[in-house]
Wavefront OBJ file of the C-alpha trace (Angstrom):
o trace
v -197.767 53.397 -54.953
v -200.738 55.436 -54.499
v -202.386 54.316 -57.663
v -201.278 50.516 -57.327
v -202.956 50.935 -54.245
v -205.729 52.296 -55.206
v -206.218 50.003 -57.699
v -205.992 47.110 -55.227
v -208.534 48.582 -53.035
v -210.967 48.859 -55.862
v -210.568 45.476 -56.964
v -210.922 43.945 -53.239
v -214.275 46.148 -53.125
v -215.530 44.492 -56.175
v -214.344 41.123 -55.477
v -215.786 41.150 -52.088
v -219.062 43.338 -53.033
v -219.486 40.016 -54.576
v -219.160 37.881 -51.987
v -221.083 39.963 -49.178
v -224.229 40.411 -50.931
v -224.635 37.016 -51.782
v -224.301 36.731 -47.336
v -227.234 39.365 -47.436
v -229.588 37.943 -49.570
v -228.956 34.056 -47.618
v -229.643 36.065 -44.891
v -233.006 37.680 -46.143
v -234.237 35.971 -48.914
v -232.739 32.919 -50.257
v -234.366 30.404 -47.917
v -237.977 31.124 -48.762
v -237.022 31.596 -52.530
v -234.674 28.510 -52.770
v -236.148 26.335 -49.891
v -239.476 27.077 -49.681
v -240.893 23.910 -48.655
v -238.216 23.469 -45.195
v -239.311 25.492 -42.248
v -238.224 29.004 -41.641
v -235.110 27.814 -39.530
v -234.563 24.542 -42.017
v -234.376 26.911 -44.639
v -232.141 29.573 -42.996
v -229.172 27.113 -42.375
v -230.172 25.610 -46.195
v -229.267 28.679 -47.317
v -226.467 29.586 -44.883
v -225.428 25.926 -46.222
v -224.789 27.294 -49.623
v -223.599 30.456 -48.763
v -220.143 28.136 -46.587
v -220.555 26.200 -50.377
v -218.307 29.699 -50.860
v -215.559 29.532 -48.300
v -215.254 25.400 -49.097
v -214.301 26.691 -52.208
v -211.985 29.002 -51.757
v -208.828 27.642 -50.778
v -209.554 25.661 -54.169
v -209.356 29.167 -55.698
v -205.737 29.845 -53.602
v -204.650 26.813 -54.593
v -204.979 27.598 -58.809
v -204.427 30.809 -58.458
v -201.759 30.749 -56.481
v -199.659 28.512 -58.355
v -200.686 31.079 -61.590
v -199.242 33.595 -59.347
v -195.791 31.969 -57.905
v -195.293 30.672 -61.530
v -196.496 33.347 -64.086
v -196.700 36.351 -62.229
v -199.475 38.101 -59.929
v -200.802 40.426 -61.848
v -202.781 37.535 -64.046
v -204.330 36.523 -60.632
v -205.940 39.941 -60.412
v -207.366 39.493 -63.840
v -208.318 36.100 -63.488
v -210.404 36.376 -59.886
v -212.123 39.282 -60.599
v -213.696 37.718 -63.947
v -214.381 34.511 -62.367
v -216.166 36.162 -59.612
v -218.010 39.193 -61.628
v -219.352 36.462 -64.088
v -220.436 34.134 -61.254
v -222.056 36.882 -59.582
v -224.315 37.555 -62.742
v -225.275 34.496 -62.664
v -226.968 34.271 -58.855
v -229.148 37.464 -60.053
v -230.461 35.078 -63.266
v -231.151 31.904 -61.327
v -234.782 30.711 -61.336
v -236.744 30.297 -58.052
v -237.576 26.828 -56.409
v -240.931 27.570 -58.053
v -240.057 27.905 -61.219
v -237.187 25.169 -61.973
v -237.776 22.956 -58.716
v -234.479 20.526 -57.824
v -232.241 22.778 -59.972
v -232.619 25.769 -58.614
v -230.845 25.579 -55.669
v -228.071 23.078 -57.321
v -227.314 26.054 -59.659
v -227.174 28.119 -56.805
v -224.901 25.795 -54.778
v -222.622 25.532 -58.064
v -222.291 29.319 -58.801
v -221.487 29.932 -55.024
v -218.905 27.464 -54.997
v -217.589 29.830 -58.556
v -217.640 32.416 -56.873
v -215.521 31.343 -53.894
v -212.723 29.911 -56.178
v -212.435 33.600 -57.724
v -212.560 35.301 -54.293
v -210.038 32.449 -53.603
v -207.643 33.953 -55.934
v -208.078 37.376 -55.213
v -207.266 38.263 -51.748
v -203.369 36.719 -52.064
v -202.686 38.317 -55.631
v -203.854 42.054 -54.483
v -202.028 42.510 -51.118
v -199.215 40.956 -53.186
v -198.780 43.092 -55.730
v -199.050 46.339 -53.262
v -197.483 44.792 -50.436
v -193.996 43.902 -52.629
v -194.110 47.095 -54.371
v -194.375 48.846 -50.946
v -191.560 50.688 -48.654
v -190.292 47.956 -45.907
v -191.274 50.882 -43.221
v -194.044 51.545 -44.614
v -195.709 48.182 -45.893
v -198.970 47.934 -43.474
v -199.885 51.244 -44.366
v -200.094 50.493 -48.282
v -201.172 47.146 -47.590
v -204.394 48.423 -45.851
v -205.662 49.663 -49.337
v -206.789 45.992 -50.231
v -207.687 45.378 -46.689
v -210.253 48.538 -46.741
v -211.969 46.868 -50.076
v -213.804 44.058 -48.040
v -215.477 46.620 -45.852
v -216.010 49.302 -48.673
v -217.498 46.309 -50.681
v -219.841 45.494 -47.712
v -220.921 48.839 -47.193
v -221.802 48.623 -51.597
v -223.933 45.571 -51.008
v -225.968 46.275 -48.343
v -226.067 49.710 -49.144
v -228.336 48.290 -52.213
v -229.717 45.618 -50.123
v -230.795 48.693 -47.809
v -232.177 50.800 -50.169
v -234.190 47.908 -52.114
v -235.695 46.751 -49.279
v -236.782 50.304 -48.179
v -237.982 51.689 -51.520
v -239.522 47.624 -52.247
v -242.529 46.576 -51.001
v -241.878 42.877 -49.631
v -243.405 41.306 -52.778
v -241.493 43.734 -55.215
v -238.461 42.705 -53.176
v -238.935 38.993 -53.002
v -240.308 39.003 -56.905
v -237.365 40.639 -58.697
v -235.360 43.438 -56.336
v -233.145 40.787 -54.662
v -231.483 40.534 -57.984
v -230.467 43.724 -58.497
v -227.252 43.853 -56.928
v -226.317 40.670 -58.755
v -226.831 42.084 -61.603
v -224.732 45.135 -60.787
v -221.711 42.985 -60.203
v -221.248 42.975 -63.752
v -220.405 47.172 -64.161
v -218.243 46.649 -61.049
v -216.202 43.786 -62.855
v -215.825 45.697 -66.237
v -215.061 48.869 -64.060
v -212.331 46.857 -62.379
v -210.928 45.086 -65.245
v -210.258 48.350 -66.792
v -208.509 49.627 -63.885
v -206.128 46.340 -63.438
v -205.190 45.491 -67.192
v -202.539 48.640 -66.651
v -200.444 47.648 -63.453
v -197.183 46.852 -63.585
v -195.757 43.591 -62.613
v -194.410 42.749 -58.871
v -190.670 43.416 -58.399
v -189.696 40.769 -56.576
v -191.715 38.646 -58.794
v -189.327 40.077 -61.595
v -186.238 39.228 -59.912
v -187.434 35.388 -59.158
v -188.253 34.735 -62.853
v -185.028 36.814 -63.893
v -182.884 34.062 -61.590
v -185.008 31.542 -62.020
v -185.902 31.068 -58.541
v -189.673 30.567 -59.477
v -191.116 27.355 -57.687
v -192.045 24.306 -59.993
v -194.628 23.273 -57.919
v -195.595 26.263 -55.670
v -198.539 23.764 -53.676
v -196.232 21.317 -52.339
v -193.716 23.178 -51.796
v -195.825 25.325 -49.114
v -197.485 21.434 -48.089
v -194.346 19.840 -47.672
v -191.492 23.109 -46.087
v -194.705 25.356 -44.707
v -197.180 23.250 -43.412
v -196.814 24.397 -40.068
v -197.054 28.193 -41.047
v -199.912 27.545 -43.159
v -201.582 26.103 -40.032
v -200.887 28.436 -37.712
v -201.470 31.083 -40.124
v -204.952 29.137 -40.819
v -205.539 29.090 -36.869
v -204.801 32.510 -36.510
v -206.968 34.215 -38.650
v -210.192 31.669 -37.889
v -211.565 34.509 -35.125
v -211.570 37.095 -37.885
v -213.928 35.416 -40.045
v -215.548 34.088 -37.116
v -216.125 37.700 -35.671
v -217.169 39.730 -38.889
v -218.885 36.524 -40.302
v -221.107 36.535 -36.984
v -221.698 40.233 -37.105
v -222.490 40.609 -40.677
v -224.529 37.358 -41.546
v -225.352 35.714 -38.313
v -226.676 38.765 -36.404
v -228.622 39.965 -39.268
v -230.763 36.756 -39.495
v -231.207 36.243 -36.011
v -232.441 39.936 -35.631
v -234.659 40.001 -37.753
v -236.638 36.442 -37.423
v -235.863 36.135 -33.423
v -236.163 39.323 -31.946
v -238.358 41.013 -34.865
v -236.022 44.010 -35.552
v -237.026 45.272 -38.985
v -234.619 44.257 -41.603
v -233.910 48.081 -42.608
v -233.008 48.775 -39.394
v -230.649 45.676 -38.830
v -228.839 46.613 -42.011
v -228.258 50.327 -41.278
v -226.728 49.145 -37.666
v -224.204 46.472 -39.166
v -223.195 49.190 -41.900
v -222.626 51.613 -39.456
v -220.410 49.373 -37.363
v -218.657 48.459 -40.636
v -217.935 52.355 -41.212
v -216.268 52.623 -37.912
v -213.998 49.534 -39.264
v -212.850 51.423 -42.405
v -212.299 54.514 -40.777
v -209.976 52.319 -38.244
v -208.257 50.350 -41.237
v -205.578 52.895 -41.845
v -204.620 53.875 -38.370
v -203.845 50.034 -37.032
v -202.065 49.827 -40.285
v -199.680 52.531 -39.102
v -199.544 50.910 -35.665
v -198.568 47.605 -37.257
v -195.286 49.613 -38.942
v -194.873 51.355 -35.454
v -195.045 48.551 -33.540
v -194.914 45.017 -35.140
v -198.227 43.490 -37.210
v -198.084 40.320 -34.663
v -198.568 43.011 -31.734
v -201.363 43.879 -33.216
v -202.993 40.220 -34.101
v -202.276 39.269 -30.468
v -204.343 42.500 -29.215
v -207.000 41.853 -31.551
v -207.797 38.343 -30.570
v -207.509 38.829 -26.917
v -209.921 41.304 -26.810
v -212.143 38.938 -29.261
v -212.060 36.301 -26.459
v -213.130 39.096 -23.744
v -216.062 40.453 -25.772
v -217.916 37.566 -27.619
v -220.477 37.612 -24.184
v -221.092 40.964 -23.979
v -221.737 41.124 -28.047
v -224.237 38.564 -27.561
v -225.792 39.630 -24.469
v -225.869 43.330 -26.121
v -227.185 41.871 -29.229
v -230.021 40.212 -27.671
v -231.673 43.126 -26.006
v -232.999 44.513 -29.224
v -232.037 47.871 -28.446
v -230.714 49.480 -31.600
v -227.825 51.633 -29.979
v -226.727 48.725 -27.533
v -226.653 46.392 -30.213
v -224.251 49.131 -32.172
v -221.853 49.137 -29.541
v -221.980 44.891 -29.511
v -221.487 45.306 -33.104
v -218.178 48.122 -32.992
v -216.702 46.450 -30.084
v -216.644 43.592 -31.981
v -215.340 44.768 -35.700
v -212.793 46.800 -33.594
v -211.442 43.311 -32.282
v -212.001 42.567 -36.205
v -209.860 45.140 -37.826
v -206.950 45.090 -35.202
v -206.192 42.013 -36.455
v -207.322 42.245 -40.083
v -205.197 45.563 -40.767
v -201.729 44.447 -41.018
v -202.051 41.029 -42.504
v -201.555 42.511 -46.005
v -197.957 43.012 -44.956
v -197.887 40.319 -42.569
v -198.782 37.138 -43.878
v -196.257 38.148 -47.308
v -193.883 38.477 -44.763
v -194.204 34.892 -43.166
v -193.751 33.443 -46.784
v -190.490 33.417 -48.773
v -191.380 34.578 -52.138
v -191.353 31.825 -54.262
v -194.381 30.602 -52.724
v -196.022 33.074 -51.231
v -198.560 33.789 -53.420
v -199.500 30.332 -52.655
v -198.750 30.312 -48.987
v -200.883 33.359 -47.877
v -203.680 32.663 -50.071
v -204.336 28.807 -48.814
v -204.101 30.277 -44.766
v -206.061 32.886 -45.578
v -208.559 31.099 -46.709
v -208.440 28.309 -44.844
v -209.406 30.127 -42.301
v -212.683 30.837 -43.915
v -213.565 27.211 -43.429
v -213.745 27.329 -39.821
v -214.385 30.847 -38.958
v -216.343 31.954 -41.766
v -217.961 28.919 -43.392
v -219.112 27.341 -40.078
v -220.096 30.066 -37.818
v -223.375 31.655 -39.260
v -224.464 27.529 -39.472
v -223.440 27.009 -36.164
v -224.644 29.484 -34.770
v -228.072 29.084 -36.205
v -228.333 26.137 -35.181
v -226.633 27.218 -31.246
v -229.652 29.320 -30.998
v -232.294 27.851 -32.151
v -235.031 27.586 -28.938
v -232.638 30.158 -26.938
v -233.969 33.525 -25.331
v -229.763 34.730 -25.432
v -227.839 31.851 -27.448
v -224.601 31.740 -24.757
v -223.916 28.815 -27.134
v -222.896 31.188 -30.002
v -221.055 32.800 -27.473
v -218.805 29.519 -26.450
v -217.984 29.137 -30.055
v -216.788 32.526 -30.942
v -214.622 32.377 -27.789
v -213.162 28.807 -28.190
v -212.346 30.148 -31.673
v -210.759 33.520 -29.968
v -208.556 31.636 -27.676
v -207.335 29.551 -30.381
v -206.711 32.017 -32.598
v -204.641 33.668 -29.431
v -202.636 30.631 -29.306
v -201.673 30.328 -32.706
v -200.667 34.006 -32.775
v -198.476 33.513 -29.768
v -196.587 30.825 -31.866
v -196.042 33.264 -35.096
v -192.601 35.473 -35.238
v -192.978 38.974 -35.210
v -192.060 40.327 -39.111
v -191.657 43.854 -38.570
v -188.349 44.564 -40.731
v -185.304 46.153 -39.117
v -182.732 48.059 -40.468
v -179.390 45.860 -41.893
v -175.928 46.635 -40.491
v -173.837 48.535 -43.175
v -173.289 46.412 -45.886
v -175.718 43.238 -45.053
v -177.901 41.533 -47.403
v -181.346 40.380 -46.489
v -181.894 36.882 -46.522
v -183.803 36.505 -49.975
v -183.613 39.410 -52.966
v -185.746 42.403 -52.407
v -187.294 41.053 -49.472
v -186.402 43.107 -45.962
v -188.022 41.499 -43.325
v -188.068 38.221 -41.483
v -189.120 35.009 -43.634
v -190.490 32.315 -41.327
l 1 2 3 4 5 6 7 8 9 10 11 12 13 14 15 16 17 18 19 20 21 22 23 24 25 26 27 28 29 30 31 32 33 34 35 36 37 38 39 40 41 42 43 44 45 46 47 48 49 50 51 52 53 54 55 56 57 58 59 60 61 62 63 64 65 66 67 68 69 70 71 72 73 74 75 76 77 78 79 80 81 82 83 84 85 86 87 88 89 90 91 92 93 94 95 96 97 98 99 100 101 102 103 104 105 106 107 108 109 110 111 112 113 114 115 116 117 118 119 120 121 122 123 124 125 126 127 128 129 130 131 132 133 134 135 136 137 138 139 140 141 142 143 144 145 146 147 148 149 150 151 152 153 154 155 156 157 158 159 160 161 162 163 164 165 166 167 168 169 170 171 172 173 174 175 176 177 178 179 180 181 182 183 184 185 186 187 188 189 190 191 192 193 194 195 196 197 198 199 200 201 202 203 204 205 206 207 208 209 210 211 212 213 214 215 216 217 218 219 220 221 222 223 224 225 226 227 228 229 230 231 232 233 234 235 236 237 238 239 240 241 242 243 244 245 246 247 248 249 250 251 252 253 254 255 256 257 258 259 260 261 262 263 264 265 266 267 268 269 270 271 272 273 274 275 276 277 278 279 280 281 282 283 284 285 286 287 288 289 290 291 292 293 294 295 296 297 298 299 300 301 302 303 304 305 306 307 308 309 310 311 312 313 314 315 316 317 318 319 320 321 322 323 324 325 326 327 328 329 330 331 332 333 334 335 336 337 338 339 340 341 342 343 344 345 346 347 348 349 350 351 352 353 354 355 356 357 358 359 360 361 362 363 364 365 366 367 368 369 370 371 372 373 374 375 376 377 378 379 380 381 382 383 384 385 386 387 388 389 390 391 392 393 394 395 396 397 398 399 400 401 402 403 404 405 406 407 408 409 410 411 412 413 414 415 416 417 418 419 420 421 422 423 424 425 426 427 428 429 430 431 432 433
């Protein structure tokens, strides 16, 4: 377990290195590179435009990759994502600026994005998979957190680079040729991570479905057409923790350094150190989630989402670096309450025939609304505003309906059998919505 695990969690960090530092750089540089000729705000949401080009794709990506995994196994979806991502990745670093190619500059940008996403897509349902199936029923959010630490380990990767180019860079250097750096260093990860896959044994209960050929034909409308309402909720549910870290990580960054003039160094080190204080977290709501039900912990999570999205603006906007850390942590806290157990809890909502499918498409649905739309809407929320309570509306209304859709999810937490009982589908013991 401990090496399946870790092996997730390195792949996740990869994957979602990826992702995140293509969120920095919209957030930094690609406006002015890519857009030069809209105004400073114009180009901000251009390029927060083509960073959501991302989450649009990625139920795509759940959608392929899921039915490779319900079909043929998860352990090709690992391989799969992390090469489609790692190559796309590459890519961004070697794109030409606006000045040099014109038009097709930012279409290539808006196309590898969109690459990207379909990997990332893939990747999120395949790794929690494989751990989460080989994992101890009591013990299932605790190895399931390994994948869920990679997104914030992969943050802290990018913008860890990010940081230290920007510091060691003079703003020309930076602008010229150091933004591509961490592109380009996507491509070790991948081959790093590709070695460290290619050995993992197959999912059990994956085993067992082709050996009784139980496998779904046609894993997407099977989930469309018995699981639409899961997927939904599911897709509702998780909306305020893309909205949250999406707003922390991308949003806030922009907004402090082009509204309230906090140095882009600085604004970097605070959002990293709020993400440390997430990862450190990770692993102890995990073991809350076996002690006391992963839907517990969603419903906690939210809730205190919907009481804190004021303060974390209000604390934001006073400019003050340790205030704006506790609007940050406060927030990320809300975050990871949720985000901890879903590697066991969302497999558990599925049967497995489809679940590879099932989780990936409501994970990533939820992207579209929380994590797609928020850094555009709230760009555009605050544009004019000395303290955007606009932004603040938003990430509530998505709270509360995040609450909501918890509220309407069954707890999963598996319970022992009587003597002799069977669960209800093989190698699976816990509740299957």
């Amino acid at each position: 377990m401990l090496r399946l695990a870790t092996a997730s969690l390195v792949g996740t960090a990869i994957e979602f290195y990826d992702f995140f530092v293509y969120g920095t750089a919209a957030a930094l540089v690609l406006g002015p590179l890519f857009f030069p000729s809209f105004s400073p705000l114009a180009g901000t949401l251009a390029a927060f435009g083509t960073f959501a080009a991302g989450f649009i794709a990625r139920p795509v990506g759940s959608i392929v990759f899921g039915h490779i995994g319900d079909r043929y196994g998860r352990r090709p979806v690992l391989i799969g994502s992390l090469l489609t991502t790692g190559l796309a990745t590459v890519a961004v670093g070697c794109v030409p600026s606006y000045a040099s190619i014109g038009i097709a500059a930012p279409v290539l940008l808006l196309t590898l994005r969109f690459i990207q996403g379909l990997g990332l897509g893939g990747e999120w349902g395949g790794a929690v998979l494989l751990t989460a199936e080989h994992a101890p029923p009591a013990r299932r959010a605790l190895w399931g957190c390994f994948p869920q630490m990679g997104p914030p380990l992969g943050f802290l990767l990018a913008n860890g680079l990010m940081l230290a180019l920007t510091a060691a860079l003079s703003r020309a250097q930076f602008l010229d040729w150091g933004w591509r750096v961490p592109f380009w260093a996507a491509g070790v990860l991948a081959a790093g991570g590709l070695m460290l896959r290619s050995s993992l044994a197959e999912s059990p209960q994956f085993l067992e479905l082709a050996k009784t050929g139980r496998r779904a034909a046609a894993p997407v409308a099977e989930v469309f057409r018995n699981h639409w309402r899961l997927l939904l909720l599911t897709a509702g549910a998780l909306s305020t923790g893309y909205a949250i870290f999406y707003s922390v990580s991308t949003w806030a960054l922009a907004y402090g350094t082009e509204r309230l003039g906090v140095s882009p160094t600085l604004m970097l080190a605070l959002v990293m150190a709020a993400v440390v204080v997430q990862g450190l977290l990770t692993p102890v709501v995990a073991l809350l989630g076996d002690r006391f039900g992963r839907r517990s912990m969603c419903l906690a999570g939210s809730m205190l989402a919907v009481v804190w999205m004021f303060p974390f603006i209000a604390l934001l906007c006073t400019g003050e670096p340790m205030l704006m850390f506790l609007g940050f942590v406060m927030a990320l806290i809300a975050f990871v309450t949720i985000f901890a157990v879903l590697a066991a809890y969302l497999p558990e909502l599925y049967e497995p025939r489809v679940r590879c499918t099932g989780a990936a498409v409501g994970y990533n649905l939820a992207g579209l609304l929380g994590g797609a739309l928020t850094p555009v809407v709230a760009t555009a929320l605050s544009d004019g505003e000395a303290t955007p309570w606009g932004v603040a509306v938003w990430l509530t209304g998505i709270a509360v309906l995040s609450t909501a859709c918890f509220a309407a999810l069954p707890e999963t937490r598996p319970r022992p059998h009587p003597a002799g009982a069977q669960p209800a589908h093989p190698g699976e013991e816990s509740v299957s919505a």
